[in-house]
The first five atom37 places (N, CA, C, CB, O) and aatype in JSON, in Angstrom:
{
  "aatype": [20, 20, 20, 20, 20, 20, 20, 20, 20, 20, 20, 20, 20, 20, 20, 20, 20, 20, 20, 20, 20, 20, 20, 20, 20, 20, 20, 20, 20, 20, 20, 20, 20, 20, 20, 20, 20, 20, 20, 20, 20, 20, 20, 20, 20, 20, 20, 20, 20, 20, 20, 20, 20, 20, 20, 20, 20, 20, 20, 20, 20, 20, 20, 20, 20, 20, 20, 20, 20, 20, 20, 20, 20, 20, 20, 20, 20, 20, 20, 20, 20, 20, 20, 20, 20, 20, 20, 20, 20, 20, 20, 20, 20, 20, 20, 20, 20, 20, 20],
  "atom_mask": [
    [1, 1, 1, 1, 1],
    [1, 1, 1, 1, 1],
    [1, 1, 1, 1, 1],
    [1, 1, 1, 1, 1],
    [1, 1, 1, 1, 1],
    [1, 1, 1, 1, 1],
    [1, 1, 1, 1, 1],
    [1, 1, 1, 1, 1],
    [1, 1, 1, 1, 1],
    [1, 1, 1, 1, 1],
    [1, 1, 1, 1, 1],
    [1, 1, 1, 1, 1],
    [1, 1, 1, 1, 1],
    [1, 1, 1, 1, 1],
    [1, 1, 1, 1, 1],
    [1, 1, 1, 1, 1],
    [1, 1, 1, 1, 1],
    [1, 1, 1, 1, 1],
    [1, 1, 1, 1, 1],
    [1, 1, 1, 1, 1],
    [1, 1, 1, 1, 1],
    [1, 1, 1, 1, 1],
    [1, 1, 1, 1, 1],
    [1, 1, 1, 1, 1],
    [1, 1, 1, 1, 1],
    [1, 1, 1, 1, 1],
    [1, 1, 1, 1, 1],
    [1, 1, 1, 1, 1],
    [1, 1, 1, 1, 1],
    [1, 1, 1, 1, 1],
    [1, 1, 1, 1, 1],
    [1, 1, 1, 1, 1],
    [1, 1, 1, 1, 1],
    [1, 1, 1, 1, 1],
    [1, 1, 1, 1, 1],
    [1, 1, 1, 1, 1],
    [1, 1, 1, 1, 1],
    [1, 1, 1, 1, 1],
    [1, 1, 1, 1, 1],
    [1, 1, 1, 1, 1],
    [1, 1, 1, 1, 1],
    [1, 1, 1, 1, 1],
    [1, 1, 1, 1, 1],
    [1, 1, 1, 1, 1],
    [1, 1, 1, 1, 1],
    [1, 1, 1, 1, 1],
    [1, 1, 1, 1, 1],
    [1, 1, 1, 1, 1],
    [1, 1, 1, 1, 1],
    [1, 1, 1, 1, 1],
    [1, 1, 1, 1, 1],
    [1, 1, 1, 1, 1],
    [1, 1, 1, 1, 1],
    [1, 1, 1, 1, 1],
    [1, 1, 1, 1, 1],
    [1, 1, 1, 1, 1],
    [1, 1, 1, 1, 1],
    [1, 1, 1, 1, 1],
    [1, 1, 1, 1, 1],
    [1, 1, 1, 1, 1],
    [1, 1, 1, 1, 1],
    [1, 1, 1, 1, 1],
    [1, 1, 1, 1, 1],
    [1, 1, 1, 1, 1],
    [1, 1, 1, 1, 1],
    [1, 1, 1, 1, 1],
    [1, 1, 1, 1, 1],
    [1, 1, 1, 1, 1],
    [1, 1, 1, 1, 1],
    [1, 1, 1, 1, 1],
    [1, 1, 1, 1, 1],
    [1, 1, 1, 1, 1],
    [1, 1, 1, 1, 1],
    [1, 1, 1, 1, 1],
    [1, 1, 1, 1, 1],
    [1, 1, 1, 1, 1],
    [1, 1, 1, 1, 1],
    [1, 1, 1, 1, 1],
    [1, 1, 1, 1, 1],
    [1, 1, 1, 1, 1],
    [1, 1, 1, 1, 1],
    [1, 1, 1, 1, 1],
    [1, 1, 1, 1, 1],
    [1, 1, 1, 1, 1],
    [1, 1, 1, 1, 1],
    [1, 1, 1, 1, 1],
    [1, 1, 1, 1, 1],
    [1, 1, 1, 1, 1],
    [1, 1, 1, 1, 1],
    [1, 1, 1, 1, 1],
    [1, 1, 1, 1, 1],
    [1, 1, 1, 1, 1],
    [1, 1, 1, 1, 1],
    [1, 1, 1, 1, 1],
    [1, 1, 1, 1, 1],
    [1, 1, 1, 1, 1],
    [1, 1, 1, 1, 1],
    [1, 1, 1, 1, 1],
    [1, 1, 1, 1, 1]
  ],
  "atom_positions": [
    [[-17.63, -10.55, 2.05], [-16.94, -9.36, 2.49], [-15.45, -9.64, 2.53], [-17.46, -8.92, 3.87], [-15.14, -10.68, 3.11]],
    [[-14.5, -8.95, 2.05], [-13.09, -8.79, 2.13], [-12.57, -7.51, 3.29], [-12.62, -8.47, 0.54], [-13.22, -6.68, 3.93]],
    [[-10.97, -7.82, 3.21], [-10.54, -6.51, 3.91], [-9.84, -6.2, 3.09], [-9.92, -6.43, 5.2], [-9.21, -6.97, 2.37]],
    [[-9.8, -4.19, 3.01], [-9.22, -3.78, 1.75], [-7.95, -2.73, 2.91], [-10.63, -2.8, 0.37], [-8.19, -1.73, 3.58]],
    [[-6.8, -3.39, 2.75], [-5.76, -1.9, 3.15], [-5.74, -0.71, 2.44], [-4.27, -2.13, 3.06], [-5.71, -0.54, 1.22]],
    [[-5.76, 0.18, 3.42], [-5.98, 1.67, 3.22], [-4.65, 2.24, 3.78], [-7.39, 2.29, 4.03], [-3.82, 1.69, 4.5]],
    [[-4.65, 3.61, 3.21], [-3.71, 4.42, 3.55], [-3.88, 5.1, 4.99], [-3.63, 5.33, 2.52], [-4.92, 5.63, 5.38]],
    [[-2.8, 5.0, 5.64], [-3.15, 5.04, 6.7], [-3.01, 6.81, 7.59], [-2.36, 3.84, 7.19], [-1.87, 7.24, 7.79]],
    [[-4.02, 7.51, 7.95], [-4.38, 8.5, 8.11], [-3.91, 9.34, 9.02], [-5.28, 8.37, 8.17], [-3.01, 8.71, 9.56]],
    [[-3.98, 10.68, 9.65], [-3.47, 11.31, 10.57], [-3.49, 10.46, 11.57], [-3.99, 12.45, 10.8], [-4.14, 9.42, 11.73]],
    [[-2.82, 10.93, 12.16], [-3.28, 10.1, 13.9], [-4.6, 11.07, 14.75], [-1.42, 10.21, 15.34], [-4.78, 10.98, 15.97]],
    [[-5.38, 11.91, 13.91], [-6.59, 12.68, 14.6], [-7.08, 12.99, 13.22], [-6.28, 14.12, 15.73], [-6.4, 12.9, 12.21]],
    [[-8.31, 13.36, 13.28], [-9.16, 13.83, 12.84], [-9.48, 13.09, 11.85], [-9.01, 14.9, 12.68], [-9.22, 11.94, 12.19]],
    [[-10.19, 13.13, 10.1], [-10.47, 12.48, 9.34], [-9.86, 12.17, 7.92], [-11.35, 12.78, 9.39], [-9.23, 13.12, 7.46]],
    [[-9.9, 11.28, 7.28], [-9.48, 11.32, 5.66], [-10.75, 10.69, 4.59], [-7.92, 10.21, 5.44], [-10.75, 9.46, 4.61]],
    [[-11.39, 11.05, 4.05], [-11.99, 10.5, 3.0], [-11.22, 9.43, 1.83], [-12.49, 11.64, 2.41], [-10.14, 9.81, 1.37]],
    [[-11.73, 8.28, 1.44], [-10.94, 7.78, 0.74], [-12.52, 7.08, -0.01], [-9.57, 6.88, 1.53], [-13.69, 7.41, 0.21]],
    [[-11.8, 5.8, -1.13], [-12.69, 5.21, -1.56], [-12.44, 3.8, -2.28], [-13.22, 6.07, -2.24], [-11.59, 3.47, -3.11]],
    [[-13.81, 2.85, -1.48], [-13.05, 1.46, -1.93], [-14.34, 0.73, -2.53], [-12.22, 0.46, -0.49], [-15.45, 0.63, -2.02]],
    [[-13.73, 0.12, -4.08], [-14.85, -0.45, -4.98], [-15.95, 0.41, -5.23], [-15.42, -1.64, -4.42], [-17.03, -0.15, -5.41]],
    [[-15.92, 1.32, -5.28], [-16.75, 2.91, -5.76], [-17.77, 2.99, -4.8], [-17.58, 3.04, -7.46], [-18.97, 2.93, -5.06]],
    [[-16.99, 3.17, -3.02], [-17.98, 3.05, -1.92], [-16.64, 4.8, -1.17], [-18.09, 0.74, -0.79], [-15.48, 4.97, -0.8]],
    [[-17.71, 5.47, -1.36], [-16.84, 6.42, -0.05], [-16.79, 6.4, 0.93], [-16.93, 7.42, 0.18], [-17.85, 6.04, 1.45]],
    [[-16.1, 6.62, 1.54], [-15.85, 6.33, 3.11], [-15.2, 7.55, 4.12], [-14.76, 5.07, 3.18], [-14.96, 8.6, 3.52]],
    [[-14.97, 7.54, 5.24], [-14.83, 8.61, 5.61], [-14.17, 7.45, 7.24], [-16.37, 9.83, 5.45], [-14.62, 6.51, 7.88]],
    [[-13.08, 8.18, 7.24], [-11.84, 6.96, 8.06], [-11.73, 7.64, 9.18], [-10.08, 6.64, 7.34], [-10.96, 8.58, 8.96]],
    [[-12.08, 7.64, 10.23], [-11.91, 8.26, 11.63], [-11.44, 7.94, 12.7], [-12.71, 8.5, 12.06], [-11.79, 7.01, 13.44]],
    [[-10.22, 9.05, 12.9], [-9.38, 7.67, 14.64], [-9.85, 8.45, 15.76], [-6.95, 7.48, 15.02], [-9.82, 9.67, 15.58]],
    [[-10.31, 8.0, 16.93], [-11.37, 8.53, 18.02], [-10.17, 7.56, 19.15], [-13.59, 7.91, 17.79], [-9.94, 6.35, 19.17]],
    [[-9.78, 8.36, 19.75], [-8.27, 8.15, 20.77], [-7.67, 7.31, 19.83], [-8.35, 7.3, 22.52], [-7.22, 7.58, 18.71]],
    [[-7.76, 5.73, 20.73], [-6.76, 4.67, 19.68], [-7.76, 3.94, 18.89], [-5.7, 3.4, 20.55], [-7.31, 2.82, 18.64]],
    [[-8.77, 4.09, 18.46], [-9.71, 3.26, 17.64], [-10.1, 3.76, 16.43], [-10.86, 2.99, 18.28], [-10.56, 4.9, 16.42]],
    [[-9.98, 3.01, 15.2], [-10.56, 3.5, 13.77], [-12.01, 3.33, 13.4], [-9.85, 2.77, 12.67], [-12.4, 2.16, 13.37]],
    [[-12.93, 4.34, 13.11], [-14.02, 3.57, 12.45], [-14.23, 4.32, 11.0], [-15.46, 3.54, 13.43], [-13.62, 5.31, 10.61]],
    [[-15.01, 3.76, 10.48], [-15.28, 3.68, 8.76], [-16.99, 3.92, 8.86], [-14.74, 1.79, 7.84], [-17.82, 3.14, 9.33]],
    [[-17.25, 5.63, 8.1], [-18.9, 5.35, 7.99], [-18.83, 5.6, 6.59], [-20.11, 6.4, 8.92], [-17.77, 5.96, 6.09]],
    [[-20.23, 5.38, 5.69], [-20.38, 5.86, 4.49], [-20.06, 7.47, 4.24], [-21.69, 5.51, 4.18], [-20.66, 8.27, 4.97]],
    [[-19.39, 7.84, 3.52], [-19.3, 9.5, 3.25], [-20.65, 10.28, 2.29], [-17.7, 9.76, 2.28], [-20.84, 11.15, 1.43]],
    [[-21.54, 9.08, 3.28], [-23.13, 9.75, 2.71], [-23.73, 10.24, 3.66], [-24.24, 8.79, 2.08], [-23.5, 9.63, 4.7]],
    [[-24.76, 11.51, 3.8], [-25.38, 11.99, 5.03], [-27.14, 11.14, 4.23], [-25.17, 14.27, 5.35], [-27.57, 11.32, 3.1]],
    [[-27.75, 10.25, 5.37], [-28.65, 9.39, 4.9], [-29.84, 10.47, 4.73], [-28.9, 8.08, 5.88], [-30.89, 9.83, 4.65]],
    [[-30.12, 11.97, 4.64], [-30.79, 12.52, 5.01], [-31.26, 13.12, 3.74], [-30.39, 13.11, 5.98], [-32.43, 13.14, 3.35]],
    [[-29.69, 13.83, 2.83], [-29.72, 14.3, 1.58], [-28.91, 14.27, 0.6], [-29.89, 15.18, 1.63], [-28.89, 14.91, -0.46]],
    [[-27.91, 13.07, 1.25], [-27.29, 12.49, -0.17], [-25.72, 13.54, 0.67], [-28.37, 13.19, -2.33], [-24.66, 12.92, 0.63]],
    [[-25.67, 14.55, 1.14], [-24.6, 14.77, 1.4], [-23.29, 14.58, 1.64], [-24.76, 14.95, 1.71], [-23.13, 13.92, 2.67]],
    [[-22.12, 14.94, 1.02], [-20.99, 14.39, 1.54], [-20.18, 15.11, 2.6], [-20.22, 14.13, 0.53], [-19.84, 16.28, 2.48]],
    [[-19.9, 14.35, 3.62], [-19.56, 14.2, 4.8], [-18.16, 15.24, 4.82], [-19.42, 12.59, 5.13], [-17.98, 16.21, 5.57]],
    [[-17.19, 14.69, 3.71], [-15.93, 14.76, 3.68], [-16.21, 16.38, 2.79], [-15.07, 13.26, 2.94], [-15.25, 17.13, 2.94]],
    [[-16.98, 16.79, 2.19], [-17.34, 17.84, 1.46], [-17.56, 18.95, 2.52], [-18.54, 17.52, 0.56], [-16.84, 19.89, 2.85]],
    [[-19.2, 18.42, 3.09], [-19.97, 19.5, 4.04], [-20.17, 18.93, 4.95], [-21.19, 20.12, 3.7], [-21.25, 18.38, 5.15]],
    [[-19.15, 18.91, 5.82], [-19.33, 17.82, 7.33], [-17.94, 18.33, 7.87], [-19.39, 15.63, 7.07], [-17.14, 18.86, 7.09]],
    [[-17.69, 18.19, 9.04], [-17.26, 18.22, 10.29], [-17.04, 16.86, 11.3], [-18.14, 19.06, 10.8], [-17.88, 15.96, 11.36]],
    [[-15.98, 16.87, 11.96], [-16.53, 15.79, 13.36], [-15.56, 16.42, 14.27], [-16.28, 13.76, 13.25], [-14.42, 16.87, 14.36]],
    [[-16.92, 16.13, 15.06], [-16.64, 16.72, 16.5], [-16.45, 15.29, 17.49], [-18.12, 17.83, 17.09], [-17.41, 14.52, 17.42]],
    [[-15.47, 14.91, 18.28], [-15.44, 13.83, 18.87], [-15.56, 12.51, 18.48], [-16.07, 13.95, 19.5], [-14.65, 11.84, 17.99]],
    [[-16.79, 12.1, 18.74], [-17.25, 10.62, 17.88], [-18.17, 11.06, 17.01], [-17.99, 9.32, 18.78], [-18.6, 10.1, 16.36]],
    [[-18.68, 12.12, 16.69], [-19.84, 12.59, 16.14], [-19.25, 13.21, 14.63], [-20.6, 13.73, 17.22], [-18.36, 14.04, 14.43]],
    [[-20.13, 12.45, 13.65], [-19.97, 13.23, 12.62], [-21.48, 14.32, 11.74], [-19.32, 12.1, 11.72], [-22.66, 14.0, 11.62]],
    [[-20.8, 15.53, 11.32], [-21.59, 16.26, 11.66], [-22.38, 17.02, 10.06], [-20.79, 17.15, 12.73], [-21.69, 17.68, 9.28]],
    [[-23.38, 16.83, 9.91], [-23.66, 17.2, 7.83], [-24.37, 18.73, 8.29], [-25.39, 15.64, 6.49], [-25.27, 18.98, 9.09]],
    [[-23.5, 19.63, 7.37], [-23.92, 20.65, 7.5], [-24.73, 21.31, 6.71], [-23.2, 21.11, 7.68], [-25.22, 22.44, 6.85]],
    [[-24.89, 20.28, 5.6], [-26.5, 20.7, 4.62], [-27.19, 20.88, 5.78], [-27.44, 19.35, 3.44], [-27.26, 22.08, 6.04]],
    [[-27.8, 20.08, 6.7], [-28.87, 20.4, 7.26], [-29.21, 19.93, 8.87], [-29.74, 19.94, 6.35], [-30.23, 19.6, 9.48]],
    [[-27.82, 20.07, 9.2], [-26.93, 19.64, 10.48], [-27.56, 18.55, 11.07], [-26.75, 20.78, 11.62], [-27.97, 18.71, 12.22]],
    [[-27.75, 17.34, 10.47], [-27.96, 16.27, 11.28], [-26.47, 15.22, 11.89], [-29.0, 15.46, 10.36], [-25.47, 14.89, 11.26]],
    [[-26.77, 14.98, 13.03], [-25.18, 14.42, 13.32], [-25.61, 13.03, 13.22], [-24.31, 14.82, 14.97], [-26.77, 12.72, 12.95]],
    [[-24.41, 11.98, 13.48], [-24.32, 10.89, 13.38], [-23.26, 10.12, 14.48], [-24.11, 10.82, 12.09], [-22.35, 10.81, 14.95]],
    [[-23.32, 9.28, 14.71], [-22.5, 8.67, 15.49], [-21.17, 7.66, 14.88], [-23.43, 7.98, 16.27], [-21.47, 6.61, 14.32]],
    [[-20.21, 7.91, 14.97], [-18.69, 7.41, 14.11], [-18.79, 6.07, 14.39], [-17.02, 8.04, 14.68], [-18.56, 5.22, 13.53]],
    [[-19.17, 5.79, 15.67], [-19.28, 4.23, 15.74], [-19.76, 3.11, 15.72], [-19.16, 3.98, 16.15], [-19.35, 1.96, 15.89]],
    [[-21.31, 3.92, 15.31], [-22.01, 3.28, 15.02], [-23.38, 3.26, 13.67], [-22.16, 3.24, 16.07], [-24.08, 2.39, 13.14]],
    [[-23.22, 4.69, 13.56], [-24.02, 5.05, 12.44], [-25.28, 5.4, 12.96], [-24.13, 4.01, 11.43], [-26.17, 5.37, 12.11]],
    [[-25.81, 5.88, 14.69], [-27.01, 6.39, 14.62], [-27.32, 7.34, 14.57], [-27.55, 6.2, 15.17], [-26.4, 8.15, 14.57]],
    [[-28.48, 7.82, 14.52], [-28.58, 9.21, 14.39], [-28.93, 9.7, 15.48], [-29.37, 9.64, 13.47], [-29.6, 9.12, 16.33]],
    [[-28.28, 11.45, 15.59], [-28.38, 11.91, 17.52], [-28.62, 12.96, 16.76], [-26.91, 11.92, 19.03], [-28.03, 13.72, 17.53]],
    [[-28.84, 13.4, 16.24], [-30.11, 15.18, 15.82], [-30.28, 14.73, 14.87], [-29.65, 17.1, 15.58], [-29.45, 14.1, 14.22]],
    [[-31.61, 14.99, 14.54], [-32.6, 14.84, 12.76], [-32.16, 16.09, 12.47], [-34.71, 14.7, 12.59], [-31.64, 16.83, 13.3]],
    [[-32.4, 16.39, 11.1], [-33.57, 16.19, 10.66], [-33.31, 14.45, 10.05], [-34.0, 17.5, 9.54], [-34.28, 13.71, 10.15]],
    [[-32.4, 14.05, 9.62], [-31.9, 12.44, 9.65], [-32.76, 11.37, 10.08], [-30.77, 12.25, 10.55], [-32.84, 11.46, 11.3]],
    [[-33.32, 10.58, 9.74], [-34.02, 9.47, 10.05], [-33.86, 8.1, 10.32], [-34.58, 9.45, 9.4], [-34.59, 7.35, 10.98]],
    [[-32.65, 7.82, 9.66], [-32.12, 6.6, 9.04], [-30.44, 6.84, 9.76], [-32.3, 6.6, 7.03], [-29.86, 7.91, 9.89]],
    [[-30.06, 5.77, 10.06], [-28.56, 5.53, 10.08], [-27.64, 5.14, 9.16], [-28.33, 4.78, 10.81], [-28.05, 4.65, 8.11]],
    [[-26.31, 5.29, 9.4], [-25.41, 5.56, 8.16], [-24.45, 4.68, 8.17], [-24.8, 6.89, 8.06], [-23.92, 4.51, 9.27]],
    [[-23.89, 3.82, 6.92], [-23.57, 2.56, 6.97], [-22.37, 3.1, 7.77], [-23.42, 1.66, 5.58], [-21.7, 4.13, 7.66]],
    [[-22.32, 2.02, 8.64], [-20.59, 1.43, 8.95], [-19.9, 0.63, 8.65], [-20.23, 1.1, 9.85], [-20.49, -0.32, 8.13]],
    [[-18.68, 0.5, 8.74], [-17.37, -0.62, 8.41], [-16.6, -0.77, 9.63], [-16.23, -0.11, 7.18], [-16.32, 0.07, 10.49]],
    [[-16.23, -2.44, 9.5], [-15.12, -2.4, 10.46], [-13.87, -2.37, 10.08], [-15.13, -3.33, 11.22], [-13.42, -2.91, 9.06]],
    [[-13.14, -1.61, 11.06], [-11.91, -1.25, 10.63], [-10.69, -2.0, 11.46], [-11.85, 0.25, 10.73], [-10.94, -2.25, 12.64]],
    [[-9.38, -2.39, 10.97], [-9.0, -3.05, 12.56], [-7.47, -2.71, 11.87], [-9.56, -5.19, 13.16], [-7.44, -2.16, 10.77]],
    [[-6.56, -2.97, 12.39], [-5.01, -3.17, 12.29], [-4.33, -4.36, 12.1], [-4.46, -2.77, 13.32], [-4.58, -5.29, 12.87]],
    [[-3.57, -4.49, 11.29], [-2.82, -6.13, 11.07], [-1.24, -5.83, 10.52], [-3.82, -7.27, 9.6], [-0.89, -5.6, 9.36]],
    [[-0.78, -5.88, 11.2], [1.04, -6.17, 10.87], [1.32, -4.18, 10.6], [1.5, -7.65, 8.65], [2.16, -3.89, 9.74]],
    [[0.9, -3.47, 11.04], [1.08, -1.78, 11.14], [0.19, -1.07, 10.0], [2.85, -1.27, 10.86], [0.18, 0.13, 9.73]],
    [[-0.48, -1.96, 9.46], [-1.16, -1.47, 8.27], [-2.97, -0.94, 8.61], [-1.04, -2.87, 7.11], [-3.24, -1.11, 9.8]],
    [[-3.67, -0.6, 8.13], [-5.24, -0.21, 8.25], [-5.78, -1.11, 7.09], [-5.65, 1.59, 8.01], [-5.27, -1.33, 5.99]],
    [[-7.17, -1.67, 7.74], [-7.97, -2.59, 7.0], [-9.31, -1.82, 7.14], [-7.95, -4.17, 7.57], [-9.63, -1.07, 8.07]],
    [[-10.0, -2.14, 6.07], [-11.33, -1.87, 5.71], [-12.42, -3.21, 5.26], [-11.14, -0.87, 4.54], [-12.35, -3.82, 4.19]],
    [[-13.45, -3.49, 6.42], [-13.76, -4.63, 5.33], [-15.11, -3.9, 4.9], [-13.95, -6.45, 5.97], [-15.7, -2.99, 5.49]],
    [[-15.48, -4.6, 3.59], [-16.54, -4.02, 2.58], [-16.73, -5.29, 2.08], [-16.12, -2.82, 1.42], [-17.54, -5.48, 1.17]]
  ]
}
């Protein structure tokens, strides 16, 4: 696993980006970044497409199953499965991604 710098995003809400042909979906929740797959594990959905986040929760509106930003579980089905995460951290003012 490496860390890949990213562009670094609003100070709220989300940015989709993509590293080594992995989408991602970059979220700052007060002062903390997290990184989930910009896949909904349910139907292939993209997050950054047909999704929402509400709080820590990210939300697929194919078939509204939510997810958790920080961790990838699932808190309403129809979803079964959890959704990859990344850690994300800060180094010298910049955003890291490791993958």
């Amino acid at each position: 696993m490496a860390w890949h710098e990213v562009e670094r995003a609003s100070d709220s809400g989300a940015v989709s980006l993509t590293i080594d042909d992995i989408g991602l979906l970059l979220v700052r929740l007060n002062d903390d970044w997290f990184a989930v797959e910009d896949r909904c594990s349910h139907a292939d959905c993209s997050f950054s497409s047909d999704g929402e986040i509400d709080g820590g929760t990210v939300i697929c509106n194919c078939h509204g199953s939510e997810f958790d930003v920080r961790t990838g579980e699932v808190l309403v089905t129809p979803a079964i499965d959890t959704i990859r995460t990344f850690r994300v951290r800060e180094s010298h003012g910049k955003l890291e991604v490791e993958l």
